[in-house]
C-alpha positions in Angstrom: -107.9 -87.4 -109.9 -107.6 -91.0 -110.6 -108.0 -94.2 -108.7 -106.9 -98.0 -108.9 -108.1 -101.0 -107.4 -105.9 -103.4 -106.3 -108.9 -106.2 -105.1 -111.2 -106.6 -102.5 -111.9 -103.3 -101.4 -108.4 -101.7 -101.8 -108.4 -98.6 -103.4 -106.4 -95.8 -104.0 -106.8 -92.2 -105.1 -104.0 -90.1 -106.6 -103.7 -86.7 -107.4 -100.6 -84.9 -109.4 -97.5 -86.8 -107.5 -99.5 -87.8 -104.3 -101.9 -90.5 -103.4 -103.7 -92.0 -100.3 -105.0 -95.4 -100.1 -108.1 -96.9 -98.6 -108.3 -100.3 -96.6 -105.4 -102.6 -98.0 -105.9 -106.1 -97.9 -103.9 -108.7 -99.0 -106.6 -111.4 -100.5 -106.8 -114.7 -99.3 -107.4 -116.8 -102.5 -104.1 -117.5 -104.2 -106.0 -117.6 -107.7 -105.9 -113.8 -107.2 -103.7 -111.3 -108.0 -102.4 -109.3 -105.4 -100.7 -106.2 -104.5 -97.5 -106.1 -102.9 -96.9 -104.9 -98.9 -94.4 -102.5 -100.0 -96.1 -101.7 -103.4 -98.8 -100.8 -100.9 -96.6 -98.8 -98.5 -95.9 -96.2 -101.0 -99.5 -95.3 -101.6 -99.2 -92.4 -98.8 -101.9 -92.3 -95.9 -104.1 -95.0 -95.2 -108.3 -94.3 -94.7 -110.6 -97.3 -93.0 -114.1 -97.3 -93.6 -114.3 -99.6 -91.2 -112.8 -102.4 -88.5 -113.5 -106.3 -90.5 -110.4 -107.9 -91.1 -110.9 -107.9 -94.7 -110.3 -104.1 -94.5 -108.0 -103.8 -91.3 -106.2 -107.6 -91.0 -103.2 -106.4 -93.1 -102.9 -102.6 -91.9 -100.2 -103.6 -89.9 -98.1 -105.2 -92.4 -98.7 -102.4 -94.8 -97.9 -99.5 -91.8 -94.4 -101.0 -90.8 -93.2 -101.1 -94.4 -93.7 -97.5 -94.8 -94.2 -94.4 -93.3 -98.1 -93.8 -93.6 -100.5 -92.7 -90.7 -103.9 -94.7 -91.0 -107.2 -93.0 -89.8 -110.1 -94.6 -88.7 -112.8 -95.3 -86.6 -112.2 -95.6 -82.6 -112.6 -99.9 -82.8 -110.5 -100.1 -85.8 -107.6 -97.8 -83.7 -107.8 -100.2 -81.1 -107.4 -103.6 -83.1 -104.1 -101.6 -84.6 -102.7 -101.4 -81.2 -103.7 -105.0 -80.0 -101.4 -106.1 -83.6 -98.8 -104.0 -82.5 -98.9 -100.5 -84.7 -97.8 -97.5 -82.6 -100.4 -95.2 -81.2 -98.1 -92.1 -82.9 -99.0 -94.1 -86.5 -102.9 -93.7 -85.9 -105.5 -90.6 -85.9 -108.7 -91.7 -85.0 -111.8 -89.8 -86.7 -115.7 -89.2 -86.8 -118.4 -88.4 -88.6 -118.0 -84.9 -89.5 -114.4 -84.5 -89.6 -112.3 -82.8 -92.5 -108.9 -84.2 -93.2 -107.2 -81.9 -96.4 -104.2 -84.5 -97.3 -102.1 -82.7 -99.9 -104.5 -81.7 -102.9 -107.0 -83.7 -101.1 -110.0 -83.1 -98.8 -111.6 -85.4 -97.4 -115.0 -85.2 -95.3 -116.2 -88.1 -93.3 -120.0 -89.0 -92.9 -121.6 -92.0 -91.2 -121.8 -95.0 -92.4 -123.9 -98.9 -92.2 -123.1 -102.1 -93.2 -124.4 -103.9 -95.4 -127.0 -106.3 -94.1 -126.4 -110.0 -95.1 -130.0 -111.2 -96.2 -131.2 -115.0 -95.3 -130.9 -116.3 -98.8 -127.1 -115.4 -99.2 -126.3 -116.8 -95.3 -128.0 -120.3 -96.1 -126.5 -120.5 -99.4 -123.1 -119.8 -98.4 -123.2 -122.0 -95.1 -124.5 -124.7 -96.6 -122.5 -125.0 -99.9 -120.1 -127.1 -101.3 -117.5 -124.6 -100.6 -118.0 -124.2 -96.7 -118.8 -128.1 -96.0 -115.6 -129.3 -97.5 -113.5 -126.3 -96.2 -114.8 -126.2 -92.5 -111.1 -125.3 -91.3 -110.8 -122.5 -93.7 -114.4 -121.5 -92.2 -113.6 -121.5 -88.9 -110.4 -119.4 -89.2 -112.4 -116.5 -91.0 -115.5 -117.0 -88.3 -112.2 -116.2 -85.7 -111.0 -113.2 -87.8 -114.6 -111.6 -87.8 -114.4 -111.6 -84.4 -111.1 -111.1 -84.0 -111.5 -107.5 -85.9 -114.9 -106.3 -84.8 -116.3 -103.8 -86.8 -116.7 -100.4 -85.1 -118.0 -97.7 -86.5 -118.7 -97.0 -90.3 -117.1 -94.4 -92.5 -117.8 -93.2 -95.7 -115.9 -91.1 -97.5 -116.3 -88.0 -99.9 -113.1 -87.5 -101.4 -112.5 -83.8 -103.6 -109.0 -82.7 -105.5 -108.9 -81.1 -109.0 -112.6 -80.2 -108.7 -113.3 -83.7 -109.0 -115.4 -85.9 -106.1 -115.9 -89.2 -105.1 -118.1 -90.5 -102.5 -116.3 -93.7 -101.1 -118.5 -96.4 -99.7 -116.7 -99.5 -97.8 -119.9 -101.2 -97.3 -123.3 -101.5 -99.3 -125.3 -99.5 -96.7 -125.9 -95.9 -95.6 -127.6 -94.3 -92.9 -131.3 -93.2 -93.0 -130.5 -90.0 -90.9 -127.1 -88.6 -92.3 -126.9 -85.9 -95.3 -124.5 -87.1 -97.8 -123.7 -85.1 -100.5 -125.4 -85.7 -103.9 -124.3 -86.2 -107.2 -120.3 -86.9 -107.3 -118.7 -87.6 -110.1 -118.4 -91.1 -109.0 -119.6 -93.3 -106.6 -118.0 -96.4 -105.5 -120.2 -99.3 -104.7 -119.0 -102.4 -102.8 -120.9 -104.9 -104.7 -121.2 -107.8 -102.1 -122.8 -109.2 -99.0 -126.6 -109.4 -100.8 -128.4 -112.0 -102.6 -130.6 -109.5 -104.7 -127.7 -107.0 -105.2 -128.5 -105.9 -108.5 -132.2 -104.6 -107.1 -130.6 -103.3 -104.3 -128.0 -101.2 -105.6 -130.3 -99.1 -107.5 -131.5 -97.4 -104.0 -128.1 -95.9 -103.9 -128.3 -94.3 -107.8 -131.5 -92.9 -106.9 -130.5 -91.5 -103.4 -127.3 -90.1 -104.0 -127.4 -89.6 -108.0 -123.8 -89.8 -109.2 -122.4 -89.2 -112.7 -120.7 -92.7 -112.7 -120.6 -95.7 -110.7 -117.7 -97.7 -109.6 -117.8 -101.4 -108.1 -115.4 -103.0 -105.9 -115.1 -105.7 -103.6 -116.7 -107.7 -106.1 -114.2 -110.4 -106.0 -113.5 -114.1 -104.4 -110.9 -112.4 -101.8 -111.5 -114.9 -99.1 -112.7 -118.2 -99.7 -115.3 -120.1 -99.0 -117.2 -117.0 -97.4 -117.0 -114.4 -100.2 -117.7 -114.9 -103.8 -116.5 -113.9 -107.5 -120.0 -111.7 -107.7 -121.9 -111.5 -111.5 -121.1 -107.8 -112.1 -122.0 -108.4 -115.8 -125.7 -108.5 -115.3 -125.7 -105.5 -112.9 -123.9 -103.7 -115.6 -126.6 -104.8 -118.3 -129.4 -103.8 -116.3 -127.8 -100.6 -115.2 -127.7 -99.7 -118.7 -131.1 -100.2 -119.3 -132.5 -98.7 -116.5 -129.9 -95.4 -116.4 -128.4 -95.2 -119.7 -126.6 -92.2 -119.1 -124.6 -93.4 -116.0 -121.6 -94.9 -116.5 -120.5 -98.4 -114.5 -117.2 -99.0 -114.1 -115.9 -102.6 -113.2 -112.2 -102.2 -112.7 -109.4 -104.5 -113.6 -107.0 -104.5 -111.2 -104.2 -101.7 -110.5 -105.8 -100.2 -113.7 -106.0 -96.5 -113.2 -109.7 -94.9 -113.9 -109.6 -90.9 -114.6 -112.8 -89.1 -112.5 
């Protein structure tokens, strides 16, 4: 199995000839590289983990150019209709469900988000960034409520006797069971001002073989950031040096 990340939190996972792809965005920062809509399209099925627009605002786009279904969480369904994207094009799942997609199976757990702490709110609101860019800030303020965020998904992902558990946001529930010790485990590495303390919870609780970080990146300006992965990776090292952390370069494939 391998997987590519093509920004934000766009990833996909591809097995022999066949793929599936996990909530493509299109980033808003022109500095960025970016995916095509079609380039997306032919990534097969689409997977939401969960309804923000930064991993649901360019479903639509990515749906008409192809012929993928997209699952996802019952709010997420519904912002797909509102933009248009026929009902027939959308299966909406739960925690507990099992989807086997080709070589695939994937099993669907419940998921949090990712709690913005004080620290990171006052420090984005009030910098440079946000002052001088108050129309760019308002537009994203409309988005987040434009695409509410519904329920949480996270993902474990299996083919070739290979697993990946899939997190779309840094958070997990205190009650559900997940499955420890995949080969990888994706990490979402924003939305915290203490992230490299806080990501170790996730090491100790589900105790994978290798970590990989997305959403790491300056997608959509001024609210998100270009995050210090280095020092997490540094750390890491010290603290777990038998666990691999990735930090992809985008569309560059990574073997599990």
């Amino acid at each position: 199995m391998q997987i590519r990340w093509f920004g934000t939190a766009t990833l996909s996972f591809s097995s022999g000839d066949q793929s599936i792809l996990f909530d493509p965005f299109l980033p808003l920062n022109s500095d960025l590289p970016a995916p095509s809509v079609e380039e997306l399209a032919a990534l097969g099925d689409i997977f939401i983990t969960h309804g923000h627009f930064d991993h649901l605002m360019h479903v639509p786009q990515v749906v008409r150019a192809g012929e993928a279904t997209v699952y996802c969480c019952k709010t997420a369904a519904e912002s797909l209709y509102r933009e248009g994207v026929a009902k027939d094009r959308v299966i909406t799942i739960k925690p507990g469900d099992k989807i086997e997609k080709g070589p695939f199976e994937i099993t669907v757990y419940k998921g949090v988000h990712i709690r913005f702490d004080l620290p990171l709110i006052i420090k984005t609101l009030l910098s440079r960034r946000c002052l001088r860019n108050r129309s760019a800030l308002k537009k994203l303020l409309g988005e987040s409520k434009r695409y509410p965020e519904g329920e949480v998904l996270v993902y474990r992902i299996a083919a070739g006797g290979k697993t990946v558990l899939h997190l779309g946001s840094l958070n997990l529930d205190s009650s559900e069971q997940y499955p420890a010790g995949p080969e990888l485990l994706t990490l979402p590495f924003q939305g915290r001002s203490d992230l490299n303390s806080y990501a170790f919870k996730f090491i100790e609780r589900l105790k994978p073989k290798a970590l990989y970080l997305h959403h790491f990146d300056d997608a959509f300006p001024p609210v998100s950031s270009a995050v210090d992965t280095a020092s997490f990776v540094e750390i890491a090292a010290r603290e777990y040096p038998e666990l691999p952390v990735i930090v992809p370069v985008f569309k560059e494939a990574v073997t599990v």
